[in-house]
Backbone as JSON Lines, residues from 0, in Angstrom:
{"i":0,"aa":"X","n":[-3.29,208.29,154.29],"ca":[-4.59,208.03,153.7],"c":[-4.36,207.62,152.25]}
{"i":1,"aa":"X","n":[-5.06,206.23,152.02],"ca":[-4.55,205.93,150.58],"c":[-5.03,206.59,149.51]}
{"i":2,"aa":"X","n":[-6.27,207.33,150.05],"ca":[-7.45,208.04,148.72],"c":[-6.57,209.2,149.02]}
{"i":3,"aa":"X","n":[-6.39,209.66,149.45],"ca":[-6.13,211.66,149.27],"c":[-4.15,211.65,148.93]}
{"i":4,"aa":"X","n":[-3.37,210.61,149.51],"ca":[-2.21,210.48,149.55],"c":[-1.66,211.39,150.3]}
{"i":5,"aa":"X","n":[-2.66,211.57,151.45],"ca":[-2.0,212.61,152.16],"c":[-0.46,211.93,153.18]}
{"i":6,"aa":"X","n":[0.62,212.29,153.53],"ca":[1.74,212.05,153.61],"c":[1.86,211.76,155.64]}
{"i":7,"aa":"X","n":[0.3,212.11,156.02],"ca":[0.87,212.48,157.56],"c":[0.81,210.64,158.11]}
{"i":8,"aa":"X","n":[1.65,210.88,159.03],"ca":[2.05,209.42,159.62],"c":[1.89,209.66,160.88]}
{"i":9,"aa":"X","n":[1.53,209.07,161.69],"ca":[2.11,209.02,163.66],"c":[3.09,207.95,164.11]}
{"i":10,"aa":"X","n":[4.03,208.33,164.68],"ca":[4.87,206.59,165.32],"c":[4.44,207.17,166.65]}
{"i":11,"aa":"X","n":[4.0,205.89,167.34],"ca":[4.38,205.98,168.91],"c":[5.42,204.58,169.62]}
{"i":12,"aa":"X","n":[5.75,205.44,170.25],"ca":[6.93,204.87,170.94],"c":[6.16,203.4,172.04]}
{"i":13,"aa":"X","n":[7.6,202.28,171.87],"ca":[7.35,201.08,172.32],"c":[8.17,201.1,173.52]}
{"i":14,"aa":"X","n":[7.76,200.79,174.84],"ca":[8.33,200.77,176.09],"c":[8.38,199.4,176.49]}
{"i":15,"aa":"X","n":[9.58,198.79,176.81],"ca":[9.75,197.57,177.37],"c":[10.3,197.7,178.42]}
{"i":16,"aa":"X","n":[10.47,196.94,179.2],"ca":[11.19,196.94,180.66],"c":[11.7,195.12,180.27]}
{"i":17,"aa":"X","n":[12.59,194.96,181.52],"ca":[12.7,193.38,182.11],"c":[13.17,192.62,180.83]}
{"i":18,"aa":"X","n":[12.43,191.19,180.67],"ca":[12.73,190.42,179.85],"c":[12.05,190.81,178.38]}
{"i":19,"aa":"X","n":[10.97,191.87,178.27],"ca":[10.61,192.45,177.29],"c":[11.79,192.88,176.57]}
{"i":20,"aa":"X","n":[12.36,193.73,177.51],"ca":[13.25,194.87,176.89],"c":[14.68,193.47,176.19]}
{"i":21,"aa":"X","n":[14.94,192.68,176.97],"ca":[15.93,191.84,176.74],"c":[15.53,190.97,175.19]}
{"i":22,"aa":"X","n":[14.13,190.89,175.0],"ca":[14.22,190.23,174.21],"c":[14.25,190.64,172.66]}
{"i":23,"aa":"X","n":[13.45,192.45,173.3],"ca":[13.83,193.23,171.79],"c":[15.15,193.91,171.19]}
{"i":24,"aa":"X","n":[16.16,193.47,172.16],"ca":[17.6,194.08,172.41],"c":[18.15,192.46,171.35]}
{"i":25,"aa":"X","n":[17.91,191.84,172.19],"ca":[18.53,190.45,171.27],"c":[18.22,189.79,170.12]}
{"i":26,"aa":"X","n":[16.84,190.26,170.11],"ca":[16.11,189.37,168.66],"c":[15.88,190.06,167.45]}
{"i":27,"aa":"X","n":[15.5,191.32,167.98],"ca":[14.57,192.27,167.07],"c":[15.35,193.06,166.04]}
{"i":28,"aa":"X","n":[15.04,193.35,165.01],"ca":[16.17,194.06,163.78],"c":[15.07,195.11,163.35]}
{"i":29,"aa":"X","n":[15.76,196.22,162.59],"ca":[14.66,197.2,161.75],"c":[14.41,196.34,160.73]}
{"i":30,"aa":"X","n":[12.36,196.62,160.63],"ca":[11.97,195.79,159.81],"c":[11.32,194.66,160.31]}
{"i":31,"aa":"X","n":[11.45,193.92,161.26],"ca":[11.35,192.68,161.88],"c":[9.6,192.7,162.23]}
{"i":32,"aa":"X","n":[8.61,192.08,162.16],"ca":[7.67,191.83,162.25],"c":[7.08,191.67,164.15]}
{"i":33,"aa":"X","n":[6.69,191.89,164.4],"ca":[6.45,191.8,166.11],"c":[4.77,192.12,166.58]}
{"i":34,"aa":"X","n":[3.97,191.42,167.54],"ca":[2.56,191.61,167.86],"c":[2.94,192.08,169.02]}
{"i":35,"aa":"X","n":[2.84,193.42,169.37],"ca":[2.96,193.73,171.2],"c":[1.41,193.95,171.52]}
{"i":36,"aa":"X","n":[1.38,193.71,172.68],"ca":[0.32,193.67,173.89],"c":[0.84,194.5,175.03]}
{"i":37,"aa":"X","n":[-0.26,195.92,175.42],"ca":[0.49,196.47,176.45],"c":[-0.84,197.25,177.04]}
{"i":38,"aa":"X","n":[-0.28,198.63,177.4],"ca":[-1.61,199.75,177.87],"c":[-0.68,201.05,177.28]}
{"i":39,"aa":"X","n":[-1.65,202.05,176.82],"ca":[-0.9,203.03,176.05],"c":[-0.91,204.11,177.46]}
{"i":40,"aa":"X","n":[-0.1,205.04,177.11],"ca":[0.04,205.74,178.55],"c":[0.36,207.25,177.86]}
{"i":41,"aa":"X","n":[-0.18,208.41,178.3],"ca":[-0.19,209.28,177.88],"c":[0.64,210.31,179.05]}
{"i":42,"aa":"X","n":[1.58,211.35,178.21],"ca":[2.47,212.11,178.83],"c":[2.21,213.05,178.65]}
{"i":43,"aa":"X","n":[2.22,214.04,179.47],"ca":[1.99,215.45,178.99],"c":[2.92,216.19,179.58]}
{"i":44,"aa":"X","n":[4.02,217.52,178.79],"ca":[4.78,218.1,179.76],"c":[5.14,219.58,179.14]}
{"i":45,"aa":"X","n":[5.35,220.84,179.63],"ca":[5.73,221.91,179.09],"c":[6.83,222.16,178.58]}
{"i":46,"aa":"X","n":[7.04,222.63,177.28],"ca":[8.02,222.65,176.68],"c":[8.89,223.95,177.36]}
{"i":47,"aa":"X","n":[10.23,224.54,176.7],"ca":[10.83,225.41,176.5],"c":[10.13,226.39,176.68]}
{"i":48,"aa":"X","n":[9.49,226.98,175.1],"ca":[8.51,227.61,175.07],"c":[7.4,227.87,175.62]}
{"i":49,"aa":"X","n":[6.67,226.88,176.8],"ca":[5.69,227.05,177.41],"c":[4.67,226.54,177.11]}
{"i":50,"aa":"X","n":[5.05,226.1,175.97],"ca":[3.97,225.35,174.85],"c":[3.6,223.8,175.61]}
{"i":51,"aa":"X","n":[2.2,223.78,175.97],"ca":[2.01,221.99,176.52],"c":[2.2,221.01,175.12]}
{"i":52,"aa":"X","n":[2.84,219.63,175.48],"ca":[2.84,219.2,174.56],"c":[2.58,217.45,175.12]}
{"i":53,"aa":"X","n":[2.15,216.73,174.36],"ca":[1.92,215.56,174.31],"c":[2.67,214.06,174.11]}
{"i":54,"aa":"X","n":[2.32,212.89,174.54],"ca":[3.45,211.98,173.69],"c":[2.38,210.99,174.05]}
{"i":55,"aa":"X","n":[2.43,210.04,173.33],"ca":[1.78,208.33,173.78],"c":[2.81,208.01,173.76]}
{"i":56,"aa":"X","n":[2.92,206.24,174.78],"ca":[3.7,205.8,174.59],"c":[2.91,203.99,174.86]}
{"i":57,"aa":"X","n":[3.12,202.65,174.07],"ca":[2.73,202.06,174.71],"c":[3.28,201.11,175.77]}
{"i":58,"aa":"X","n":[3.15,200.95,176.44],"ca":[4.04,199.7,177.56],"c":[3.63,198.65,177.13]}
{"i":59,"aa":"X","n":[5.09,197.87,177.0],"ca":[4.56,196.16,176.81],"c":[4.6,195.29,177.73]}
{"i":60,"aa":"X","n":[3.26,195.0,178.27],"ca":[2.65,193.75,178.53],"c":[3.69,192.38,178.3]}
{"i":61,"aa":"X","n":[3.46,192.2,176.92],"ca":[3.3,190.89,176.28],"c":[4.15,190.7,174.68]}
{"i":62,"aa":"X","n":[4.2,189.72,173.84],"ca":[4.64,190.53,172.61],"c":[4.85,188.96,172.36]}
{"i":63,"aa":"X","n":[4.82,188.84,170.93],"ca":[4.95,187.45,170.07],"c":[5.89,188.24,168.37]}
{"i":64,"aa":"X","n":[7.1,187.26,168.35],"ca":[7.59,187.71,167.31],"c":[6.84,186.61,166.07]}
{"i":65,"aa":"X","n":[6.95,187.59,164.9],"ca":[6.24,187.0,163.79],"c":[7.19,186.68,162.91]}
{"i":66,"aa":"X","n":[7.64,185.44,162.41],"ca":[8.53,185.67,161.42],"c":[7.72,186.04,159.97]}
{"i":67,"aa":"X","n":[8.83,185.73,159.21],"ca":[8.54,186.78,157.72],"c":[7.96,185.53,157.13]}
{"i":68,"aa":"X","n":[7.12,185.3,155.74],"ca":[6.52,184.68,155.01],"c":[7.78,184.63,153.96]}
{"i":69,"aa":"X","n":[8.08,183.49,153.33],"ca":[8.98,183.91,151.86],"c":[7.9,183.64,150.87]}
């Protein structure tokens, strides 16, 4: 949040399969700009502890790489 500077973040995880997966294996770098298109899919499973716990994840569909602006 830019007003409060509060620090919390979420990542969710990017799922490719097939030629998706091939193309973020070959092209893609940390940092690299990318538009994915997918359906988000929700996991739920019991931990260790017993504790339920959660994950999103989205599946890609689709995806267009963006290059960088200089």
């Amino acid at each position: 949040d830019r007003n409060t500077k509060n620090g919390e973040v979420d990542f969710i995880n990017i799922v490719a399969w097939g030629k998706n997966a091939e193309f973020a294996s070959n092209y893609l770098k940390k940092g690299g700009l990318i538009i994915v298109e997918g359906r988000l899919q929700m996991n739920k499973w019991t931990d260790n502890n017993g504790q339920t716990r959660t994950t999103y994840e989205v599946i890609v569909e689709s995806h267009q790489f963006i290059p960088r602006s200089k």
